[in-house]
PAVEXZA-15615 format. One line per field, with one value per residue: residue number from 1; residue in one letter; x, y, z of N, C-alpha, C, O, CB in turn. Coordinates in pm, 1 decimal. Atoms other than C-alpha are relative to their C-alpha. Glycine has a CB too. Layout:
<lumzas>
resi = (NUM:...)
resn = (A:...)
nu = (X:...)
nv = (Y:...)
nw = (Z:...)
cau = (X:...)
cav = (Y:...)
caw = (Z:...)
cu = (X:...)
cv = (Y:...)
cw = (Z:...)
ou = (X:...)
ov = (Y:...)
ow = (Z:...)
cbu = (X:...)
cbv = (Y:...)
cbw = (Z:...)
</lumzas>
This chain:
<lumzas>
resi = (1:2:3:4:5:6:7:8:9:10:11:12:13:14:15:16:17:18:19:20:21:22:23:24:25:26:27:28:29:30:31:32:33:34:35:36:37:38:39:40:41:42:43:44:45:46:47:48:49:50:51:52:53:54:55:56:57:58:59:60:61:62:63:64:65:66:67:68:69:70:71:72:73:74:75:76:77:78:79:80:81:82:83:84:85:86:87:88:89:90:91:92:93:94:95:96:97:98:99:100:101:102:103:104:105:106:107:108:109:110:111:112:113:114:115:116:117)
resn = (X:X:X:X:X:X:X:X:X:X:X:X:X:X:X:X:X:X:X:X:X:X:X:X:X:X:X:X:X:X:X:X:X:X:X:X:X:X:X:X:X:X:X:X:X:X:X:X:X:X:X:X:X:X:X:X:X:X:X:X:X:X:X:X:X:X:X:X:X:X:X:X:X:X:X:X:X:X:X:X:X:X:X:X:X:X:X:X:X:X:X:X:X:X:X:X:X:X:X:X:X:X:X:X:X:X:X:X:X:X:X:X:X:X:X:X:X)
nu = (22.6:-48.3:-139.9:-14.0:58.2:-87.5:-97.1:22.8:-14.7:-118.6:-92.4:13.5:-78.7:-112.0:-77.2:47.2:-146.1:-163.3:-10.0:-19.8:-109.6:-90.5:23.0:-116.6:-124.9:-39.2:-43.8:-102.3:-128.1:-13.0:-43.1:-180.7:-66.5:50.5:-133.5:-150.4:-40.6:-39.8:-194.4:-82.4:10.0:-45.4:-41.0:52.7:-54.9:35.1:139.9:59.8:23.7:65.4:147.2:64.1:4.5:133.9:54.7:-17.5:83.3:133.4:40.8:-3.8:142.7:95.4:-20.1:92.8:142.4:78.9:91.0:-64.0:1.2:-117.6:-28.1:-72.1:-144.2:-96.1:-2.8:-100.3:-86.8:18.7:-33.5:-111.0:-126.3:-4.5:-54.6:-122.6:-41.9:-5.6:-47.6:-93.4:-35.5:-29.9:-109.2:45.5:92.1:-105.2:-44.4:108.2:31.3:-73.3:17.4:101.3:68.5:44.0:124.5:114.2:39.9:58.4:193.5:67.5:55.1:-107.2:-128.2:-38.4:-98.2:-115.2:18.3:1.5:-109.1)
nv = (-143.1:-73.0:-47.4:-109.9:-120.6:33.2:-76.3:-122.1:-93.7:-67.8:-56.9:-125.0:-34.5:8.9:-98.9:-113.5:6.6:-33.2:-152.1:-133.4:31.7:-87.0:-87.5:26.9:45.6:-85.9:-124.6:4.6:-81.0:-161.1:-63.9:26.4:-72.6:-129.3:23.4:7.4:-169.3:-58.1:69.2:-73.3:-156.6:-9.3:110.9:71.0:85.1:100.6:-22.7:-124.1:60.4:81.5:-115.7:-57.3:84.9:21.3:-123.5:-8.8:67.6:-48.2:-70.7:41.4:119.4:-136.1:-125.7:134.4:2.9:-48.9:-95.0:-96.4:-107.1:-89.4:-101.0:84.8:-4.5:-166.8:19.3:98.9:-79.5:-36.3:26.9:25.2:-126.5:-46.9:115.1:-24.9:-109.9:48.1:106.2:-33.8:-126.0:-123.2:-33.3:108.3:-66.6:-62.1:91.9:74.5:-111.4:-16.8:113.0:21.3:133.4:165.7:-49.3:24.4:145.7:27.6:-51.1:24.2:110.0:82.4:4.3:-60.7:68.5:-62.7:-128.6:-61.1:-106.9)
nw = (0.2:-133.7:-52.9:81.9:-89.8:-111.3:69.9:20.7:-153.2:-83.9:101.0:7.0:-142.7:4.3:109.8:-94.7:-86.2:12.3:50.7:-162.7:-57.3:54.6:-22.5:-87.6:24.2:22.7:-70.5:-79.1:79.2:-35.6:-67.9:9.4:75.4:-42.2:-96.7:-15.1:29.5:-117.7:-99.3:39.1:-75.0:-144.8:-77.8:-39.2:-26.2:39.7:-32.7:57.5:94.0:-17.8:-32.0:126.5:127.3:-23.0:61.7:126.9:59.7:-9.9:115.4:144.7:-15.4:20.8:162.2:41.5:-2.5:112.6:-20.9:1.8:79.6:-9.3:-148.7:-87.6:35.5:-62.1:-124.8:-54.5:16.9:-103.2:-110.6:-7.7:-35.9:-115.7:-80.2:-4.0:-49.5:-208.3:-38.1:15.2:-29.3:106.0:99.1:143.0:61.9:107.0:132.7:34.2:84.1:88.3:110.8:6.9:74.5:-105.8:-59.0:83.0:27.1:-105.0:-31.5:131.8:36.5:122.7:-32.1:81.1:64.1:3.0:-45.0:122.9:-49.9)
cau = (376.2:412.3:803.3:832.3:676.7:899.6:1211.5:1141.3:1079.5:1396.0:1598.9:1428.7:1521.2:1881.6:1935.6:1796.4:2088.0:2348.5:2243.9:2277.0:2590.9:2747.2:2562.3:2788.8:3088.6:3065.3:3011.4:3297.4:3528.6:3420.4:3463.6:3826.3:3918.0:3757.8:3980.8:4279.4:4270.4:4235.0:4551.8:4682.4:4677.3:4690.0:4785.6:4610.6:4588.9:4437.8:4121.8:4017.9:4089.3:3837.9:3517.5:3590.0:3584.3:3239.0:3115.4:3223.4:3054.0:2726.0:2738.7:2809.8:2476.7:2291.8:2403.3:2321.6:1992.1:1740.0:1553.1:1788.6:1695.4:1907.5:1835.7:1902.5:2248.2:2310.4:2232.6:2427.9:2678.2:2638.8:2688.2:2950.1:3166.1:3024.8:3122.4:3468.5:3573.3:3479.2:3660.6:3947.8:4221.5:4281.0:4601.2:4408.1:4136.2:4361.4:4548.1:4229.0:4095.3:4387.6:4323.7:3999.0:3975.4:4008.7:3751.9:3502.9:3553.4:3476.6:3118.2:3027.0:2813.6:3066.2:3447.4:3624.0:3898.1:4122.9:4170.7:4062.2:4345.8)
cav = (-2517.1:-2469.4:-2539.1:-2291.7:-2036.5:-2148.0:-2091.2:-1790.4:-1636.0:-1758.3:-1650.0:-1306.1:-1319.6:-1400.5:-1136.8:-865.6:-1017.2:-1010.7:-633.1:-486.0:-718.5:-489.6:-222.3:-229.5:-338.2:-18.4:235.6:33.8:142.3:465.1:545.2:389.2:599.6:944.7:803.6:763.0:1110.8:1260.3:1035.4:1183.5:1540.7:1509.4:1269.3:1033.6:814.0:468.2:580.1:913.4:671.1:413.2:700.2:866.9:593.6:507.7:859.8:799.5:510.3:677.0:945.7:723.4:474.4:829.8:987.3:609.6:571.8:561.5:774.7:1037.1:1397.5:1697.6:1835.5:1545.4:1523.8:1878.2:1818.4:1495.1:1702.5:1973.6:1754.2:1595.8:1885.6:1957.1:1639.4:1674.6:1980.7:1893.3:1580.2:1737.4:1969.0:2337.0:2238.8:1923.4:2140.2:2382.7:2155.1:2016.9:2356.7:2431.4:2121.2:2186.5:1875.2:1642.2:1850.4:1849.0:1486.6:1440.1:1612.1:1547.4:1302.2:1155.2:1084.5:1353.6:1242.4:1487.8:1861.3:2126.6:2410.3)
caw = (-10639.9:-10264.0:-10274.6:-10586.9:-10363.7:-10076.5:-10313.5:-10450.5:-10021.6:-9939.4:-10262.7:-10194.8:-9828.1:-9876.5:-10160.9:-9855.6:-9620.6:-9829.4:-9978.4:-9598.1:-9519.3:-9856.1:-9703.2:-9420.6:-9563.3:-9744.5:-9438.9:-9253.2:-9573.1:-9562.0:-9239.0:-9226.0:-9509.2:-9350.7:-9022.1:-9180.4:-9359.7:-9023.2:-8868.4:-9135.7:-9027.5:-8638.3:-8414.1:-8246.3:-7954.6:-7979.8:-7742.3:-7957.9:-8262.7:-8165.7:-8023.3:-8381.5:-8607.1:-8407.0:-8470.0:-8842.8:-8886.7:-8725.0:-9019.3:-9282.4:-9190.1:-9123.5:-9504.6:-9640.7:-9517.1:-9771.3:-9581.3:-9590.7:-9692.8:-9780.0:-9449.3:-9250.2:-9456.0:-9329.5:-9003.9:-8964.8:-9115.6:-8871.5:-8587.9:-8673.5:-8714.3:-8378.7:-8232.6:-8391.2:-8255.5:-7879.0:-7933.9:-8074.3:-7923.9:-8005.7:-8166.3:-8378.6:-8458.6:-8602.0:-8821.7:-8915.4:-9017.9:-9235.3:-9433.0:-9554.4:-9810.5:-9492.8:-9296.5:-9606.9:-9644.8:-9265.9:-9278.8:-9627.3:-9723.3:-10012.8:-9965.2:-10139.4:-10360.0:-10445.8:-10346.4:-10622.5:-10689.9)
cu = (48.3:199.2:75.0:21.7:120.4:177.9:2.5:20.0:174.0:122.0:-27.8:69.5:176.5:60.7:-17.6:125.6:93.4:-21.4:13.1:118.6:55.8:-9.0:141.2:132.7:43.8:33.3:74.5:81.2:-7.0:25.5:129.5:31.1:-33.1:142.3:142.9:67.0:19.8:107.7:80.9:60.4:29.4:-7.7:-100.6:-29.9:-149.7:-178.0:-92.0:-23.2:-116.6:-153.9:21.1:-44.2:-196.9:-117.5:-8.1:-104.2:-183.1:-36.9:-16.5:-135.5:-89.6:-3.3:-52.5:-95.2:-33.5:-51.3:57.6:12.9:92.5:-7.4:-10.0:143.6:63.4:-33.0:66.8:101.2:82.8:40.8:99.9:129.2:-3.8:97.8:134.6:98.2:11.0:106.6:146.2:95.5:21.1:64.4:-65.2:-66.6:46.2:86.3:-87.8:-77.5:89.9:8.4:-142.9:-59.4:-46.7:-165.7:-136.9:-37.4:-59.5:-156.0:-77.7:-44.0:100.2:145.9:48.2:122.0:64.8:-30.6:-40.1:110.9:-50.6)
cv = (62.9:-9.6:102.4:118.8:-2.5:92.8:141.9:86.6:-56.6:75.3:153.4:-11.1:10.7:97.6:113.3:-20.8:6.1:173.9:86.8:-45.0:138.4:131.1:63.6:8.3:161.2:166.8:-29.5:91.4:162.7:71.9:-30.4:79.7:135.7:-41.1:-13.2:122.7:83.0:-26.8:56.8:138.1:-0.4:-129.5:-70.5:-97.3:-116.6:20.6:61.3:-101.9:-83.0:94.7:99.0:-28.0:-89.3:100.7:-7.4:-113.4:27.9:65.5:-88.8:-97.5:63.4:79.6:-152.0:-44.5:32.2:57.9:164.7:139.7:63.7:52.6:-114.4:-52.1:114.2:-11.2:-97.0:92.6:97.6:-48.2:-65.4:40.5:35.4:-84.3:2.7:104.9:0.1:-107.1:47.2:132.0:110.1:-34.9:-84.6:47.7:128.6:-14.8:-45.8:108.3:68.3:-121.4:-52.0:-107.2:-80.8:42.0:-10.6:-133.1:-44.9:20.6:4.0:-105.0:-138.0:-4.3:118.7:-19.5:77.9:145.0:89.5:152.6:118.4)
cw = (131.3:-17.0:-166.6:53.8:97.5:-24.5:-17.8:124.4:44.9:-73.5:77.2:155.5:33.4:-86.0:87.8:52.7:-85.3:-60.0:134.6:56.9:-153.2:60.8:95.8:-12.9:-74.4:139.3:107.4:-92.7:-1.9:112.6:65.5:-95.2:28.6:146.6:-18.9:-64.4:91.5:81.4:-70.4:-33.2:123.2:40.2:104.8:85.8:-38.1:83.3:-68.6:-112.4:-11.5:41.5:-153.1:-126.4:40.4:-30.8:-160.2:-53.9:30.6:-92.3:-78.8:8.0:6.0:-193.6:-88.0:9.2:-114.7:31.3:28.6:-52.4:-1.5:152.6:103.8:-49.4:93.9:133.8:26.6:-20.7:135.8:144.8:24.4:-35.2:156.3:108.2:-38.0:44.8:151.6:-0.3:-5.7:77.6:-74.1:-88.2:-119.1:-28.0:-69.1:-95.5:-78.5:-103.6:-135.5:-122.4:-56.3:-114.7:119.1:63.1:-77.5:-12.2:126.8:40.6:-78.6:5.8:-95.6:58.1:-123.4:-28.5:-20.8:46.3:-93.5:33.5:-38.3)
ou = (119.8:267.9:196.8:118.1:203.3:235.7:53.6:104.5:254.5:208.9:67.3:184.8:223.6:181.7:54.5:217.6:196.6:81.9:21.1:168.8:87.1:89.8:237.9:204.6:156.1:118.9:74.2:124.2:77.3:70.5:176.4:128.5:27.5:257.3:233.0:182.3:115.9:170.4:185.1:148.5:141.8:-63.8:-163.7:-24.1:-253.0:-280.0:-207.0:-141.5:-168.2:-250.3:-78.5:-93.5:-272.7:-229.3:-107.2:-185.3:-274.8:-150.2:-129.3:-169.0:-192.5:-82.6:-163.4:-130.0:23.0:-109.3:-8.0:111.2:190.5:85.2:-32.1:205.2:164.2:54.3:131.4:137.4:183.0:89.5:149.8:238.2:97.4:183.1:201.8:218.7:102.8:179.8:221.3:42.7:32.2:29.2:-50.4:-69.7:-15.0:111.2:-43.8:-106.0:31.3:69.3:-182.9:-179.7:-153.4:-273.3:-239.4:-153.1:-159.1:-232.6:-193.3:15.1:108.8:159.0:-4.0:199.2:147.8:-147.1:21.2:128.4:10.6)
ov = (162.4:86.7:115.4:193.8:87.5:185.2:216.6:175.9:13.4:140.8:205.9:27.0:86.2:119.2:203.3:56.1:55.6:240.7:209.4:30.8:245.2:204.5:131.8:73.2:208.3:255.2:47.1:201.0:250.9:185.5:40.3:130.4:205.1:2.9:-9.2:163.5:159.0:48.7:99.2:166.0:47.0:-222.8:13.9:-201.8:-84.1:-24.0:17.5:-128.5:-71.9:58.9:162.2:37.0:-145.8:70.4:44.3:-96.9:-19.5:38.4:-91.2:-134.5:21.5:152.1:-150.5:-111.9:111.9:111.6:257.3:164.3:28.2:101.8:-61.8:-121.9:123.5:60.4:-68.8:149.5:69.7:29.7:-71.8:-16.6:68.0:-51.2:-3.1:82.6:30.5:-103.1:21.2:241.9:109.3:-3.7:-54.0:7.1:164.5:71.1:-76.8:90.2:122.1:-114.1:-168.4:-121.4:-139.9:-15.3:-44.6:-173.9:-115.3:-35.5:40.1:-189.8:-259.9:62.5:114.3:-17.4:54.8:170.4:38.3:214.0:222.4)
ow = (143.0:17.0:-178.9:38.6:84.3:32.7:65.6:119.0:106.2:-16.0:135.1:175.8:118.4:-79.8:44.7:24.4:-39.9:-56.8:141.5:139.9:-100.5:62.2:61.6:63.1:-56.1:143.1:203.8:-56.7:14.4:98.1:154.6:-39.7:-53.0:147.8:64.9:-50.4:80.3:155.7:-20.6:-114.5:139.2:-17.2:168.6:21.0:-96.5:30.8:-70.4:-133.3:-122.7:-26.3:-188.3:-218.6:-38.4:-72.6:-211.6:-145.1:-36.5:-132.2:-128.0:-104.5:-47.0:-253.7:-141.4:-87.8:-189.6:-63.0:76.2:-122.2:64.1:217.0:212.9:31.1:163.9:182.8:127.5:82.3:201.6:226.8:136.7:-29.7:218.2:190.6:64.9:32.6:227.8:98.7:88.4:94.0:-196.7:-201.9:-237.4:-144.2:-169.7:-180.1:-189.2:-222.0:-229.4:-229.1:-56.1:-136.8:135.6:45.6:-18.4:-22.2:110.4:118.9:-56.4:72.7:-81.0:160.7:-234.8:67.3:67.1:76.9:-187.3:138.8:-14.3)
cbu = (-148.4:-80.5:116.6:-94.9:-167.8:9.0:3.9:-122.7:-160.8:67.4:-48.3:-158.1:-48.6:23.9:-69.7:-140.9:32.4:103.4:-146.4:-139.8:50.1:-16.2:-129.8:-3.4:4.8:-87.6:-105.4:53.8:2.2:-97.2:-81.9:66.8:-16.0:-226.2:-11.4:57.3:-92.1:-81.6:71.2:-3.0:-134.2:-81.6:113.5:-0.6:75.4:120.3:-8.9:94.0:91.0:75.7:26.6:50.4:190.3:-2.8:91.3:152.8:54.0:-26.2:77.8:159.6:-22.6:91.5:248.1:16.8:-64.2:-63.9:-78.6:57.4:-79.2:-5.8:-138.9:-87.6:21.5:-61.6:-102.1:19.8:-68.0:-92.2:-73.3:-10.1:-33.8:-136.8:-65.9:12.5:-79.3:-184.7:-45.1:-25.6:82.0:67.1:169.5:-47.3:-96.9:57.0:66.2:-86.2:-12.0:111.3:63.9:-35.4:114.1:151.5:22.0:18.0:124.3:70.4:-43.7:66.9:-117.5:13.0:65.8:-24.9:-16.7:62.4:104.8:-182.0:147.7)
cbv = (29.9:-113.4:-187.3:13.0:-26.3:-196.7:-42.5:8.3:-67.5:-112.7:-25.4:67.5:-117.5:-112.5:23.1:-8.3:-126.6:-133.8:51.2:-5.8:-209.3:7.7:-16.0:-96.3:-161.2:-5.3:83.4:-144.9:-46.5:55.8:18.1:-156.8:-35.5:17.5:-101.4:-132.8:76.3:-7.5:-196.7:-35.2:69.2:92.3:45.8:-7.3:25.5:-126.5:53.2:157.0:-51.8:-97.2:139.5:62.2:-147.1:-26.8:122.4:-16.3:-132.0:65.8:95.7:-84.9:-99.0:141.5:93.5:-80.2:76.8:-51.5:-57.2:-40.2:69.4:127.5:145.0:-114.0:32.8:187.8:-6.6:-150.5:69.3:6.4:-39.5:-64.8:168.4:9.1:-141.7:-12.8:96.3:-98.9:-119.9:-1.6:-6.8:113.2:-48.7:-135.3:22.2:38.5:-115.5:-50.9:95.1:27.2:-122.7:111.1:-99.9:-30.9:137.2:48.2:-97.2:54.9:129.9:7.1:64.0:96.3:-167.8:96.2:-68.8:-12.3:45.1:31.3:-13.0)
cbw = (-22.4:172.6:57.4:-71.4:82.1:-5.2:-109.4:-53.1:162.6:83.6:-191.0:-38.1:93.6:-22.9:-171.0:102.7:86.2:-144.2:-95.0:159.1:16.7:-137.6:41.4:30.1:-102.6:-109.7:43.6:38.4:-168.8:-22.2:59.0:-42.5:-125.0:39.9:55.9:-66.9:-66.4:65.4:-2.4:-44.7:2.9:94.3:69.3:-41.8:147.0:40.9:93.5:-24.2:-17.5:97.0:200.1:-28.8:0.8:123.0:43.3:-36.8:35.2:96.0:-50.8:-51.7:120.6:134.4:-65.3:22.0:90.7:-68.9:115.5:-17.5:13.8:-117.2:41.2:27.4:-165.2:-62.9:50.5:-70.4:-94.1:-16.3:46.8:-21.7:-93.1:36.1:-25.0:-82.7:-46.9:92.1:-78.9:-103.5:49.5:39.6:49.2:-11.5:89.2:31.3:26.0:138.4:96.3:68.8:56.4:2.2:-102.6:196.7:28.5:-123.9:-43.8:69.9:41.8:-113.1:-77.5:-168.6:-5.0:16.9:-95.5:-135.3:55.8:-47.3:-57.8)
</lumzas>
């Protein structure tokens, strides 16, 4: 009976680690694919690339939380328009603004997939 029991704690324990390693694995992909929509609008050097793809992955682990309300969406949100705008120059924050799919996809909770016309 005891190594039943035994089984069972570590099955359950191991199905926890691997559901937070996917966890993960998903808000790396997402915030490589929010980073490479923005490379693909303005330019980039390899420092800015690396402090925004750390910012990206802070939203995406903030909008993933399970404890995540609408108004802590909109406030991550919120700040990470803020934080992109300081980071960025006039001229990238003006390209950036003219391409308001990328920009939505950057502060949205979801990746947004295509543009609507």
């Amino acid at each position: 009976m005891k190594k039943i029991i035994a089984l069972f704690v570590f099955f359950f324990a191991f199905s926890i680690n691997a559901a937070a390693q996917d966890n993960k694995a998903e808000i790396d992909r997402n915030a490589k694919k929010d980073l490479e929509a923005l490379i693909g609008i303005v330019k980039l050097d390899s420092d800015m690339e690396k402090s925004i793809y750390k910012l990206l992955v802070k939203k995406h682990e903030g909008m993933l939380s399970p404890n995540a309300t609408d108004a802590s969406k909109r406030d991550i949100s919120s700040v990470i328009e803020a934080k992109l705008r300081a980071t960025l120059t006039a001229e990238q924050t003006t390209l950036l603004e003219k391409n308001r799919t990328v920009l939505t996809q950057l502060v949205s909770a979801a990746p947004v997939i295509s543009e609507k016309k």
